[in-house]
HTML snippet that shows the backbone in 3Dmol.js (N, CA, C, O; Angstrom):
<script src="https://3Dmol.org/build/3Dmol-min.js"></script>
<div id="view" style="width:600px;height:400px;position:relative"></div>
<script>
const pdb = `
ATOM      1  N   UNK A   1     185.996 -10.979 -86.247  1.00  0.00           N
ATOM      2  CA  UNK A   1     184.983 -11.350 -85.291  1.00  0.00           C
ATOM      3  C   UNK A   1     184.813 -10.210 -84.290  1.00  0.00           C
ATOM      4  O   UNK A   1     185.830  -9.825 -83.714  1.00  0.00           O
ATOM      5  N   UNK A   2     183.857  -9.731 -84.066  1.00  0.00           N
ATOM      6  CA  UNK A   2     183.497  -8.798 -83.262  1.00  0.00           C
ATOM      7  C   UNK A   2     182.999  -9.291 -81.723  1.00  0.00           C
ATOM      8  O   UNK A   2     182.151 -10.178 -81.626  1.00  0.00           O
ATOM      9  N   UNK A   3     183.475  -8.772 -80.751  1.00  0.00           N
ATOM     10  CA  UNK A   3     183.165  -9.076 -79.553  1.00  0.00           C
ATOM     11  C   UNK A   3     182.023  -7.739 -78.622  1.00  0.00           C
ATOM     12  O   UNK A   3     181.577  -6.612 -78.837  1.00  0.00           O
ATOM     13  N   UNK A   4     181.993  -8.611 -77.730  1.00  0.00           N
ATOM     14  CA  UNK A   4     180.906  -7.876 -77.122  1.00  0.00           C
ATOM     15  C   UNK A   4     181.674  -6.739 -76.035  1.00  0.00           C
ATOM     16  O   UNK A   4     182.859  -6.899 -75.741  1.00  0.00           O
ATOM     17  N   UNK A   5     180.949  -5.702 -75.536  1.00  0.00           N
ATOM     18  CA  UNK A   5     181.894  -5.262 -74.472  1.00  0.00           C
ATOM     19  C   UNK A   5     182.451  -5.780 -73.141  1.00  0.00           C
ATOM     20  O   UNK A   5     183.426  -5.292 -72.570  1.00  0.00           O
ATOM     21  N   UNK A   6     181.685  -6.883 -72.683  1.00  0.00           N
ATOM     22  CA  UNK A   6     182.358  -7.304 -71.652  1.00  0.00           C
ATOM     23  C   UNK A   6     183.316  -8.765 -71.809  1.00  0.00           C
ATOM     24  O   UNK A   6     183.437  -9.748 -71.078  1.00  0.00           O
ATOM     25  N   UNK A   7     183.967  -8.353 -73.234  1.00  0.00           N
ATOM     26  CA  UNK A   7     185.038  -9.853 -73.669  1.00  0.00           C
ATOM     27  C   UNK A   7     186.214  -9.318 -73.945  1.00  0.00           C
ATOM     28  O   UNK A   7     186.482  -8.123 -74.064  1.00  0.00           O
ATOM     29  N   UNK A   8     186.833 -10.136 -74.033  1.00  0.00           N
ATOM     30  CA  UNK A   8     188.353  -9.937 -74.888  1.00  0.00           C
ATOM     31  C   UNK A   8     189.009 -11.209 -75.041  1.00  0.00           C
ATOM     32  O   UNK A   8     188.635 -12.286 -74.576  1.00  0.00           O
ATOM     33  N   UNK A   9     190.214 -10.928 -75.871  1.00  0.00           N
ATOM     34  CA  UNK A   9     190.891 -12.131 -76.503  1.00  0.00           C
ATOM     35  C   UNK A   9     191.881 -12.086 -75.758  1.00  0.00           C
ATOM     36  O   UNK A   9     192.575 -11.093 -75.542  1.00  0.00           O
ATOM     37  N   UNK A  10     192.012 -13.174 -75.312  1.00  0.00           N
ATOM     38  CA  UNK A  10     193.185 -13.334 -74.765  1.00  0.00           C
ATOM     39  C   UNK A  10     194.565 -14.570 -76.025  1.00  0.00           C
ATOM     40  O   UNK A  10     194.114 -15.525 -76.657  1.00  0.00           O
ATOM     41  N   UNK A  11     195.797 -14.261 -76.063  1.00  0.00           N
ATOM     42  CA  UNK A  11     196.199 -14.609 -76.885  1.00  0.00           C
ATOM     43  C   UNK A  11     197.595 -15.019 -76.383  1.00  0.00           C
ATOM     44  O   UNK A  11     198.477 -14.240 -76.023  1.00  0.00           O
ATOM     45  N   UNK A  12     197.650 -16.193 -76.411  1.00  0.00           N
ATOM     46  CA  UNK A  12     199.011 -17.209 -75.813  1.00  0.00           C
ATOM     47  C   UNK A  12     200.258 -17.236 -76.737  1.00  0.00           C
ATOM     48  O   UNK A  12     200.083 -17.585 -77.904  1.00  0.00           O
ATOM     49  N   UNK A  13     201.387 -16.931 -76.354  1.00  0.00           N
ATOM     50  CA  UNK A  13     202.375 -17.825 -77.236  1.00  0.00           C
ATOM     51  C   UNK A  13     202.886 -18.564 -76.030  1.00  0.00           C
ATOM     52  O   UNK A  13     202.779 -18.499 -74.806  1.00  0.00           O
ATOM     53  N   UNK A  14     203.775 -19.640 -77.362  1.00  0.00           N
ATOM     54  CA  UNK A  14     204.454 -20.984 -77.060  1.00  0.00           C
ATOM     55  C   UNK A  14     205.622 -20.753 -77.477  1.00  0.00           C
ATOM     56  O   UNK A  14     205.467 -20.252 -78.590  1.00  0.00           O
ATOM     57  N   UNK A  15     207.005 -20.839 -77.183  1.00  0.00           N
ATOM     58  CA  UNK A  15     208.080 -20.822 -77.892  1.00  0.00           C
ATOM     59  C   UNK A  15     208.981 -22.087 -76.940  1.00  0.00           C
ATOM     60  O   UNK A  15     208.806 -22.198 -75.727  1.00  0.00           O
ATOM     61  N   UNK A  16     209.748 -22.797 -77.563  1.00  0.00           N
ATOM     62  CA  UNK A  16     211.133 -23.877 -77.049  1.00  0.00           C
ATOM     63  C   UNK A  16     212.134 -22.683 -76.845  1.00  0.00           C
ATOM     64  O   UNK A  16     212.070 -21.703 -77.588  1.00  0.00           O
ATOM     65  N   UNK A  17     213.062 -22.771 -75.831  1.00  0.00           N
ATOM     66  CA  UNK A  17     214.012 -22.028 -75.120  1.00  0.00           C
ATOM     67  C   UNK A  17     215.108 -22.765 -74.983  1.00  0.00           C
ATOM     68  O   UNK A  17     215.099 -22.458 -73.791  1.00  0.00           O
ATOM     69  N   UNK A  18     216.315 -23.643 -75.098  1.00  0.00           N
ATOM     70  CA  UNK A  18     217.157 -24.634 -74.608  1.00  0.00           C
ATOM     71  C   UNK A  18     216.394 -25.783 -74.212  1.00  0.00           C
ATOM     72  O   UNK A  18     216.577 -26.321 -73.120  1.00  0.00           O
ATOM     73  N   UNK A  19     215.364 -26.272 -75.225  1.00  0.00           N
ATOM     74  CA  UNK A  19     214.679 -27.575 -74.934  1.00  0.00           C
ATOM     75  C   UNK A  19     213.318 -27.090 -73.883  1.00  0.00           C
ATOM     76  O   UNK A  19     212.596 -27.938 -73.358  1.00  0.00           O
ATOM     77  N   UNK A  20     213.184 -26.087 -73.752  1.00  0.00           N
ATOM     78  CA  UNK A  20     212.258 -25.828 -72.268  1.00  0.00           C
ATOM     79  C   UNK A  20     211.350 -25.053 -72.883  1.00  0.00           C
ATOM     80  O   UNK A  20     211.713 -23.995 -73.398  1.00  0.00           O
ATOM     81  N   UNK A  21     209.763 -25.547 -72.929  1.00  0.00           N
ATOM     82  CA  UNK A  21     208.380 -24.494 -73.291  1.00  0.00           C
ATOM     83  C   UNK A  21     208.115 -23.591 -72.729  1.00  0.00           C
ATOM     84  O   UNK A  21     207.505 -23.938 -71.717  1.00  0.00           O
ATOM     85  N   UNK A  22     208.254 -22.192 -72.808  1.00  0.00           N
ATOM     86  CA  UNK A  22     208.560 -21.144 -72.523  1.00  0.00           C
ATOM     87  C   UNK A  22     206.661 -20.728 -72.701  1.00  0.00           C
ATOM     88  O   UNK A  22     205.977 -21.378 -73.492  1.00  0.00           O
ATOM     89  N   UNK A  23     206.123 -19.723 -71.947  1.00  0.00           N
ATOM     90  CA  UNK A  23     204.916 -19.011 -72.427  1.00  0.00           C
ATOM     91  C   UNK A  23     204.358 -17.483 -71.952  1.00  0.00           C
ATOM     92  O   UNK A  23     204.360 -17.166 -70.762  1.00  0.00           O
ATOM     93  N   UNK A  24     203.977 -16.753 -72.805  1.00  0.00           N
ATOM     94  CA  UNK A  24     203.940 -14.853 -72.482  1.00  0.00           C
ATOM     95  C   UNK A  24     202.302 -15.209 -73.392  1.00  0.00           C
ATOM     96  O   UNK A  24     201.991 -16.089 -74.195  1.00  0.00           O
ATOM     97  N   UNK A  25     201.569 -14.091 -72.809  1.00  0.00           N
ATOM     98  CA  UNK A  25     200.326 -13.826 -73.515  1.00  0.00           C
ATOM     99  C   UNK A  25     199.862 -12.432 -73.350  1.00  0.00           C
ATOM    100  O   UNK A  25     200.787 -11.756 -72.900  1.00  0.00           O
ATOM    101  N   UNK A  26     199.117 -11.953 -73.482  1.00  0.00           N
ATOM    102  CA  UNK A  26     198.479 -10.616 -73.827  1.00  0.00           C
ATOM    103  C   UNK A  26     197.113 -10.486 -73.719  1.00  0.00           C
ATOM    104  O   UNK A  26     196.384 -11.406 -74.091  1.00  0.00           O
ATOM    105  N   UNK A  27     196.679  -9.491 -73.269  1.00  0.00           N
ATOM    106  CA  UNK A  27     195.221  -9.660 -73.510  1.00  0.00           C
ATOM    107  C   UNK A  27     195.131  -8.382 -73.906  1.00  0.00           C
ATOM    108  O   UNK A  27     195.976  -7.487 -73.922  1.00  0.00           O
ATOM    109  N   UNK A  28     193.367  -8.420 -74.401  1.00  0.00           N
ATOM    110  CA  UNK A  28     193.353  -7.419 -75.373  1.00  0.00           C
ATOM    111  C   UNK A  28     191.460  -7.134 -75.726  1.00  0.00           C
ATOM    112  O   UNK A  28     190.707  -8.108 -75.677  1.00  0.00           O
ATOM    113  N   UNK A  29     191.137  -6.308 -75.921  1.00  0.00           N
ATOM    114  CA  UNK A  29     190.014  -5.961 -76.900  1.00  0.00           C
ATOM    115  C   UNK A  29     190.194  -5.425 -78.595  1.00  0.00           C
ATOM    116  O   UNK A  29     189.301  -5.124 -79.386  1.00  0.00           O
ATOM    117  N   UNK A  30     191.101  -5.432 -78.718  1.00  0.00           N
ATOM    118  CA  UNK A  30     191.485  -5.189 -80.283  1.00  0.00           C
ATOM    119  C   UNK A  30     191.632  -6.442 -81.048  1.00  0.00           C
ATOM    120  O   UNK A  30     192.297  -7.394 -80.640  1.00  0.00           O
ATOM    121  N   UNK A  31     190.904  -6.411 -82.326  1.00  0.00           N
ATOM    122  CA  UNK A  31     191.224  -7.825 -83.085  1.00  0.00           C
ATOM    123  C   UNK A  31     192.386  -7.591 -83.915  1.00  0.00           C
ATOM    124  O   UNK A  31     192.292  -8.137 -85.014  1.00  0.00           O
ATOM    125  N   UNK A  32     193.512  -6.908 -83.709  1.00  0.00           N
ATOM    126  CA  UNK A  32     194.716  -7.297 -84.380  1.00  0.00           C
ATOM    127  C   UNK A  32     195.423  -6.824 -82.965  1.00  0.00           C
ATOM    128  O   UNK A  32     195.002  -6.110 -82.055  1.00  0.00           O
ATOM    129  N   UNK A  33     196.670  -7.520 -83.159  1.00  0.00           N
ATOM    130  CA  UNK A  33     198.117  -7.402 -82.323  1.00  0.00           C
ATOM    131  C   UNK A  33     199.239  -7.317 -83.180  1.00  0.00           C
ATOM    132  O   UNK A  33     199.409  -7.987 -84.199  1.00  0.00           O
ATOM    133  N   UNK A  34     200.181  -6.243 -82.597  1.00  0.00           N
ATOM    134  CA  UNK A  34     201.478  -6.230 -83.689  1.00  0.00           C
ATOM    135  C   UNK A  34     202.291  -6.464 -82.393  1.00  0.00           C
ATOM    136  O   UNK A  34     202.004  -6.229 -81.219  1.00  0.00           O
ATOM    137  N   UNK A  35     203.100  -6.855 -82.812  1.00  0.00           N
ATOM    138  CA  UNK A  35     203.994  -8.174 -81.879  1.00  0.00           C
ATOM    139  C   UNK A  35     205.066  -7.194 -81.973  1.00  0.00           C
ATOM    140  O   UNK A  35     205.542  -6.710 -83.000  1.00  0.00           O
ATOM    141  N   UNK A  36     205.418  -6.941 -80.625  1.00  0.00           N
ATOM    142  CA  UNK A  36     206.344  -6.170 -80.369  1.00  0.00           C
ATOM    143  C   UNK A  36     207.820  -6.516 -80.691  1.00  0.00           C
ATOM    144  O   UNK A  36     208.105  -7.671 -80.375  1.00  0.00           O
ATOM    145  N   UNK A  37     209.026  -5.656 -81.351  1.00  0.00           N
ATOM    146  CA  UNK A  37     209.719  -6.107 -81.998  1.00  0.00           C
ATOM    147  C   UNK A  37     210.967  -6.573 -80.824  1.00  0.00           C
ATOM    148  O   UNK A  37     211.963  -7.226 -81.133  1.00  0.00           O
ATOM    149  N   UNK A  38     210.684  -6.125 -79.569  1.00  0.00           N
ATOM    150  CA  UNK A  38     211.637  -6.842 -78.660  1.00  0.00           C
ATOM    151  C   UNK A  38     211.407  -8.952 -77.919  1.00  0.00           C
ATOM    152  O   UNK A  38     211.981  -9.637 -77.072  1.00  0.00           O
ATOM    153  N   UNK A  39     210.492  -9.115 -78.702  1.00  0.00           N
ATOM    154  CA  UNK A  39     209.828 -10.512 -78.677  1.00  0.00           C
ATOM    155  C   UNK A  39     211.151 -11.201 -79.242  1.00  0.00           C
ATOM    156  O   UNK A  39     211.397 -12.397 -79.079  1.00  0.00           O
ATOM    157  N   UNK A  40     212.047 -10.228 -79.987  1.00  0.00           N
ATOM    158  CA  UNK A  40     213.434 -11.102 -80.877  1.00  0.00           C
ATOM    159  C   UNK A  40     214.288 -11.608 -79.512  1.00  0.00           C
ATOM    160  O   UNK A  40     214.826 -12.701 -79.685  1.00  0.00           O
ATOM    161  N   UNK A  41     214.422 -11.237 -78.699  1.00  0.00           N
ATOM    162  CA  UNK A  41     215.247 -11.026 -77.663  1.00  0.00           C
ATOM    163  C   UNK A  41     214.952 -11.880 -76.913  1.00  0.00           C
ATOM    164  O   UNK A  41     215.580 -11.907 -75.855  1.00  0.00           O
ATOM    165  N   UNK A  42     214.041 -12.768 -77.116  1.00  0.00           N
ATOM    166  CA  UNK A  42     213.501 -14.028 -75.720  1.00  0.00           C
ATOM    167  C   UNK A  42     214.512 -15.402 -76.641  1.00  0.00           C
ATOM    168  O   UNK A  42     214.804 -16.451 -76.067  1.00  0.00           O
ATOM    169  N   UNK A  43     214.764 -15.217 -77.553  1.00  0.00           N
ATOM    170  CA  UNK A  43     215.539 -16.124 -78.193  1.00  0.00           C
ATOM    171  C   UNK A  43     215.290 -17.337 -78.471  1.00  0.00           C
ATOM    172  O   UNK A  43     216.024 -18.216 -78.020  1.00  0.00           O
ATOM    173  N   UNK A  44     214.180 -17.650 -79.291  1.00  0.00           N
ATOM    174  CA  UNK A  44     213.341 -19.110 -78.902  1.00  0.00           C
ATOM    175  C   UNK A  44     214.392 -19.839 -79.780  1.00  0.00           C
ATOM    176  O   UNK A  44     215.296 -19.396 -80.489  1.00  0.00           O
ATOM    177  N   UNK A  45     214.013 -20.998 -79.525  1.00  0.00           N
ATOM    178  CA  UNK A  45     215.012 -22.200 -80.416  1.00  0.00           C
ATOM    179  C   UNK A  45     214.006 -21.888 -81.891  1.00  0.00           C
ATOM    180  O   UNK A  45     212.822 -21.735 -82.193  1.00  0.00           O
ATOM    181  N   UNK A  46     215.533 -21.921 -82.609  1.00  0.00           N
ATOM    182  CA  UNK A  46     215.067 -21.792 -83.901  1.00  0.00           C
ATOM    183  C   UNK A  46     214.200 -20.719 -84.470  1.00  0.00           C
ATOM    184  O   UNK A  46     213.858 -20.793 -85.650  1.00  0.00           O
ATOM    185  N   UNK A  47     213.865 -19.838 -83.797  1.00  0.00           N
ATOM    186  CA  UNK A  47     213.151 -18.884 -83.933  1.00  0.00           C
ATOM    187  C   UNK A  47     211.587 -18.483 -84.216  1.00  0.00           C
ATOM    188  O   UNK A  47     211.050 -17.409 -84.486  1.00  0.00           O
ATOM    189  N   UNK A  48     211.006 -20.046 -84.006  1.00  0.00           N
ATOM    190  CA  UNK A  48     209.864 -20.174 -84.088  1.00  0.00           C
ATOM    191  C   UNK A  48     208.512 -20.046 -82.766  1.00  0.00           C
ATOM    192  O   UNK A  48     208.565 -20.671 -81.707  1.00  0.00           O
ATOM    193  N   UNK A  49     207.761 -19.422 -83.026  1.00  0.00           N
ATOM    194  CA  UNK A  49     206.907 -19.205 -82.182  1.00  0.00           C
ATOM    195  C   UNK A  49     205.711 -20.089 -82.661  1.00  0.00           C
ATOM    196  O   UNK A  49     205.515 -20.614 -83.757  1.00  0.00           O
ATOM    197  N   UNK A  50     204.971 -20.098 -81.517  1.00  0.00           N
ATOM    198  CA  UNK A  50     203.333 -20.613 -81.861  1.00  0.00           C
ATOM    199  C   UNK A  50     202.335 -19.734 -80.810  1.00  0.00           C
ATOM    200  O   UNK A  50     202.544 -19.551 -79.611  1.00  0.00           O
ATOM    201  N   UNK A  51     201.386 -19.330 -81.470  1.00  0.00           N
ATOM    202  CA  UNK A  51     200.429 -18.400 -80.873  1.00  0.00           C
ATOM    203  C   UNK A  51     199.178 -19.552 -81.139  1.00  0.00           C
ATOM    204  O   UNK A  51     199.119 -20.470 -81.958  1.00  0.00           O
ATOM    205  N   UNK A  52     198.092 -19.044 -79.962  1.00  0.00           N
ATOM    206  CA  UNK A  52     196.530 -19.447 -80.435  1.00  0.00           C
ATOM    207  C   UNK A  52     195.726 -18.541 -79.578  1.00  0.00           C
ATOM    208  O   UNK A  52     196.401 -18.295 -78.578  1.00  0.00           O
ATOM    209  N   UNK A  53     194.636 -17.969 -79.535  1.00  0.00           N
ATOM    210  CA  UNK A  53     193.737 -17.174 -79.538  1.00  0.00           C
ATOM    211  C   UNK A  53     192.352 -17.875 -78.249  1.00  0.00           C
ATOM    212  O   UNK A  53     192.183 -19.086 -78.099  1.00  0.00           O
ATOM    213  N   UNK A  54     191.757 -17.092 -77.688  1.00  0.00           N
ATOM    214  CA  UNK A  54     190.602 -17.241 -77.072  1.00  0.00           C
ATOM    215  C   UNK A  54     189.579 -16.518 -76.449  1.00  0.00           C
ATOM    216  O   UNK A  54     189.956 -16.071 -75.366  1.00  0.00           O
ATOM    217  N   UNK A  55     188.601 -16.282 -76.689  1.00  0.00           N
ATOM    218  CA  UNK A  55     187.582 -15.239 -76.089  1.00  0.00           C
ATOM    219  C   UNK A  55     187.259 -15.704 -74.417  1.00  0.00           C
ATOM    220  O   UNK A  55     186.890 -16.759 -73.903  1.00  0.00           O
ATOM    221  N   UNK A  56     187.615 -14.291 -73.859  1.00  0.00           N
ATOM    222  CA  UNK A  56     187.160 -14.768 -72.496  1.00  0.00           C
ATOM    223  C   UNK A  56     186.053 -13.584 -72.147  1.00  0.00           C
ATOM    224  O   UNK A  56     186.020 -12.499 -72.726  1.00  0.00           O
ATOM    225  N   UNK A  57     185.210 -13.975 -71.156  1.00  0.00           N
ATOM    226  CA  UNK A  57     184.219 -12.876 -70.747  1.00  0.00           C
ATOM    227  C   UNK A  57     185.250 -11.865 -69.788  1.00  0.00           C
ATOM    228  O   UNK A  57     186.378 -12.314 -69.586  1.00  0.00           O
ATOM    229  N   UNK A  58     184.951 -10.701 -69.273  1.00  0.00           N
ATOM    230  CA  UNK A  58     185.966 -10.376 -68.461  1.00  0.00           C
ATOM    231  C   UNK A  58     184.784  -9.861 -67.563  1.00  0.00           C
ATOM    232  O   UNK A  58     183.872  -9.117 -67.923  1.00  0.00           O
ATOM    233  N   UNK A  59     185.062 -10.612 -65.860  1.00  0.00           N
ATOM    234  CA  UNK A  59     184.266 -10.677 -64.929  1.00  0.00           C
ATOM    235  C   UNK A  59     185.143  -9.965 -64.063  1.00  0.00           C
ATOM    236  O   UNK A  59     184.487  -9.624 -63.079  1.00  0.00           O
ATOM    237  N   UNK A  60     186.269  -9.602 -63.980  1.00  0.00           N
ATOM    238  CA  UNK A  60     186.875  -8.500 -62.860  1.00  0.00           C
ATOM    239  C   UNK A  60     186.378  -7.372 -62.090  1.00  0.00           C
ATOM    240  O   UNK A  60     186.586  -6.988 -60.939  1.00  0.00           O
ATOM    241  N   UNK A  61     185.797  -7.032 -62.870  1.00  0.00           N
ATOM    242  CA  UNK A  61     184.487  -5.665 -62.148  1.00  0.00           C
ATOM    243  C   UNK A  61     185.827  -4.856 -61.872  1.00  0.00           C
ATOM    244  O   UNK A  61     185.848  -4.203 -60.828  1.00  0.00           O
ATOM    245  N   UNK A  62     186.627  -4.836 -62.460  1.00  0.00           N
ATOM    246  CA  UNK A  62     188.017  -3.697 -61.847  1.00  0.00           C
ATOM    247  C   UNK A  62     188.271  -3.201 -63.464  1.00  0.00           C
ATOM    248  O   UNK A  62     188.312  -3.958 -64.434  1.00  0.00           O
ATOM    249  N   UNK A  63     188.439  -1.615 -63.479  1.00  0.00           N
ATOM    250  CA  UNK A  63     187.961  -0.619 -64.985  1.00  0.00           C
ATOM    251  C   UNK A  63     189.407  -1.347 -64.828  1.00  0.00           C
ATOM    252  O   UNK A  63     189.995  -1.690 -63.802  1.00  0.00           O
ATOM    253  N   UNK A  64     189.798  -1.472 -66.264  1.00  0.00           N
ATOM    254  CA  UNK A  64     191.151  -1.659 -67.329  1.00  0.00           C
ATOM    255  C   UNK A  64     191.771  -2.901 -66.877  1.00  0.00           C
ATOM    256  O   UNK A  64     192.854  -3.215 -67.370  1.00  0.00           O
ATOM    257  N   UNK A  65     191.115  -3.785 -65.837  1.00  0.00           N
ATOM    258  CA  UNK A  65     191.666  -5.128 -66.026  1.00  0.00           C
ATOM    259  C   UNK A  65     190.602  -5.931 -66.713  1.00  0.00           C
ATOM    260  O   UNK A  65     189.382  -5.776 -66.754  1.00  0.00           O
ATOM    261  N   UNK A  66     191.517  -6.968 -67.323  1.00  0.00           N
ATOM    262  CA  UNK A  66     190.586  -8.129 -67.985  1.00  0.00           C
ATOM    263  C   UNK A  66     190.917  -9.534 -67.326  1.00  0.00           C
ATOM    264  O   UNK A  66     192.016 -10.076 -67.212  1.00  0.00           O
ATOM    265  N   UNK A  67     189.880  -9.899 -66.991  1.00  0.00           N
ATOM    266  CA  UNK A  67     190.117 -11.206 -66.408  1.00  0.00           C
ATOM    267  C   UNK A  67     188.763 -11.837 -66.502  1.00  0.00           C
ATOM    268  O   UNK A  67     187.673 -11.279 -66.381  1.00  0.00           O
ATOM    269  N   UNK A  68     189.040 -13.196 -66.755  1.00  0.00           N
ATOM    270  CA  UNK A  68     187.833 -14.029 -66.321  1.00  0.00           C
ATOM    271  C   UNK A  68     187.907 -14.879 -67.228  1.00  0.00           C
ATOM    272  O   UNK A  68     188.833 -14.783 -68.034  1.00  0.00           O
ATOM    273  N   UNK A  69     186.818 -16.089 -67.358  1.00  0.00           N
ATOM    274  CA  UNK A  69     186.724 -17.531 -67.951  1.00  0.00           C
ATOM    275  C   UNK A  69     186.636 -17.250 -69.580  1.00  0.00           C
ATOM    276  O   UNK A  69     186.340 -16.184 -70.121  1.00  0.00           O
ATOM    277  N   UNK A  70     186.940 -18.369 -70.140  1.00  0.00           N
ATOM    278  CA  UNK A  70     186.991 -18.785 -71.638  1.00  0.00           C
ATOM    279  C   UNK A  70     185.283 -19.087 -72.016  1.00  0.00           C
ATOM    280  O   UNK A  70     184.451 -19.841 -71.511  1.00  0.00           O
ATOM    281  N   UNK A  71     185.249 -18.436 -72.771  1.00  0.00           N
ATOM    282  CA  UNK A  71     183.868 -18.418 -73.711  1.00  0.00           C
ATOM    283  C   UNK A  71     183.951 -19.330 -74.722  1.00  0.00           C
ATOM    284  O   UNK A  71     183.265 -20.349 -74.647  1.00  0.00           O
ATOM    285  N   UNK A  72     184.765 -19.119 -75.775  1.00  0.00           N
ATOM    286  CA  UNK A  72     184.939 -19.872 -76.695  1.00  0.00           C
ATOM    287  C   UNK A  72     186.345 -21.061 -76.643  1.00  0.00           C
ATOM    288  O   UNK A  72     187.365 -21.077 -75.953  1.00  0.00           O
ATOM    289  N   UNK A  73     185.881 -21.881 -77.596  1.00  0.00           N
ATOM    290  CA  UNK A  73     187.229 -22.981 -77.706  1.00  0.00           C
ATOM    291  C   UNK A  73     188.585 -22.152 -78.192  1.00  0.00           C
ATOM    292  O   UNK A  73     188.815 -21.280 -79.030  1.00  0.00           O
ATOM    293  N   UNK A  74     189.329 -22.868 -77.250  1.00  0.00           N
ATOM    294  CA  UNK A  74     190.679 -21.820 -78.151  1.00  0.00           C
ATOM    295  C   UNK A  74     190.788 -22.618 -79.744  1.00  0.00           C
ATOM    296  O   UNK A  74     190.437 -23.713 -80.183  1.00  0.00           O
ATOM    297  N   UNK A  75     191.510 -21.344 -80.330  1.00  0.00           N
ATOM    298  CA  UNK A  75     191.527 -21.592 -81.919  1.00  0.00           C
ATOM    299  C   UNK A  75     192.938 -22.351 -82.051  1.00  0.00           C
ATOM    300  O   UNK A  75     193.821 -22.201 -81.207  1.00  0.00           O
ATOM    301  N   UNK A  76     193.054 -23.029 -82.977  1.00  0.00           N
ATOM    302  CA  UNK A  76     194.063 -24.010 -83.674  1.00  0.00           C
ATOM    303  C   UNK A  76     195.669 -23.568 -83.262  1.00  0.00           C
ATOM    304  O   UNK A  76     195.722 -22.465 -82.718  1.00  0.00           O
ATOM    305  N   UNK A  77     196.663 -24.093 -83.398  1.00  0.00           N
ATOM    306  CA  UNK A  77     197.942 -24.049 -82.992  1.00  0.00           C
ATOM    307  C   UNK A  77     198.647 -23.139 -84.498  1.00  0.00           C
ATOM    308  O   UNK A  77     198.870 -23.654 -85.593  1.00  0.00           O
ATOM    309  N   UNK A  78     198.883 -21.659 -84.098  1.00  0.00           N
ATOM    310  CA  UNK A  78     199.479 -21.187 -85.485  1.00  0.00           C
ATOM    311  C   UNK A  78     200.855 -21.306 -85.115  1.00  0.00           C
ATOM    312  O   UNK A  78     201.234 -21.521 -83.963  1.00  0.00           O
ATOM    313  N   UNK A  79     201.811 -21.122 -86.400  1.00  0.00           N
ATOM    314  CA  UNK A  79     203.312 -20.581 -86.385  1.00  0.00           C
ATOM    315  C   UNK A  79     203.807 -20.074 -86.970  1.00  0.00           C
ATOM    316  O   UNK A  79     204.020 -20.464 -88.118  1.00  0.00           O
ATOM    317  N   UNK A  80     204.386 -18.615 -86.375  1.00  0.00           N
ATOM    318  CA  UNK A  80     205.657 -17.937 -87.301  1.00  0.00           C
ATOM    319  C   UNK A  80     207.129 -18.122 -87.006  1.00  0.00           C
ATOM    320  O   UNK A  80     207.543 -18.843 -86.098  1.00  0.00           O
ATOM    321  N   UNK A  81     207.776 -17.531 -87.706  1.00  0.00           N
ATOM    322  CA  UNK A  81     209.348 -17.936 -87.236  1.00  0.00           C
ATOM    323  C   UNK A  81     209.750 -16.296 -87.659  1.00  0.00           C
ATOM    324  O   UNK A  81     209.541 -15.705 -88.719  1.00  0.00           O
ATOM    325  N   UNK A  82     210.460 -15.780 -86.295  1.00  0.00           N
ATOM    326  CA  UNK A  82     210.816 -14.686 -86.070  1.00  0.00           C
ATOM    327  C   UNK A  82     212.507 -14.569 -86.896  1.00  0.00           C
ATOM    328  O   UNK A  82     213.552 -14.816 -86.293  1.00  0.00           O
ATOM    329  N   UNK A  83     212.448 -14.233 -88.059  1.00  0.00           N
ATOM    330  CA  UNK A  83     214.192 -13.720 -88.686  1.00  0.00           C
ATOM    331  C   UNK A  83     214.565 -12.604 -88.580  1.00  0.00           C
ATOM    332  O   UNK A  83     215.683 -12.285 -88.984  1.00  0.00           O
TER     333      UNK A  83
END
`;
const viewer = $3Dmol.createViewer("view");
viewer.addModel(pdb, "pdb");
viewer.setStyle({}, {cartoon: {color: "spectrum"}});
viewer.zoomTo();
viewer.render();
</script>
């Protein structure tokens, strides 16, 4: 999906920690992310993560920040499990 220049994806994870929902996100104008390999180190229970995705406009008017409201519905609940 191609975005416009004044959007980006912003992209959530979810991970369980000792029973406790833990959450880190990223934002971005690139449609892929490679998940940095120190993400092993937050230690989720069981090792499973859940990510989901969302287009936001970015209204900051400040060069290299992104910020601003959701455009689209966020997308579905994914999961990997970090081994």
């Amino acid at each position: 999906m191609d975005i416009a220049p004044d959007e980006f994806y912003n992209v959530t994870f979810v991970y369980q920690k000792n029973g406790e929902t833990q959450y880190f996100g990223i934002n971005t104008v690139e449609s892929r992310y490679r998940i940095p390999p120190g993400i092993f180190q937050l230690q989720p229970d069981r090792g499973s993560f859940q990510w989901r995705v969302v287009v936001r406009q970015n209204t900051s008017g400040q060069r290299g920040k992104l910020d601003g409201p959701p455009i689209s519905p966020e997308s579905d609940l994914h999961t990997f499990v970090w081994r």
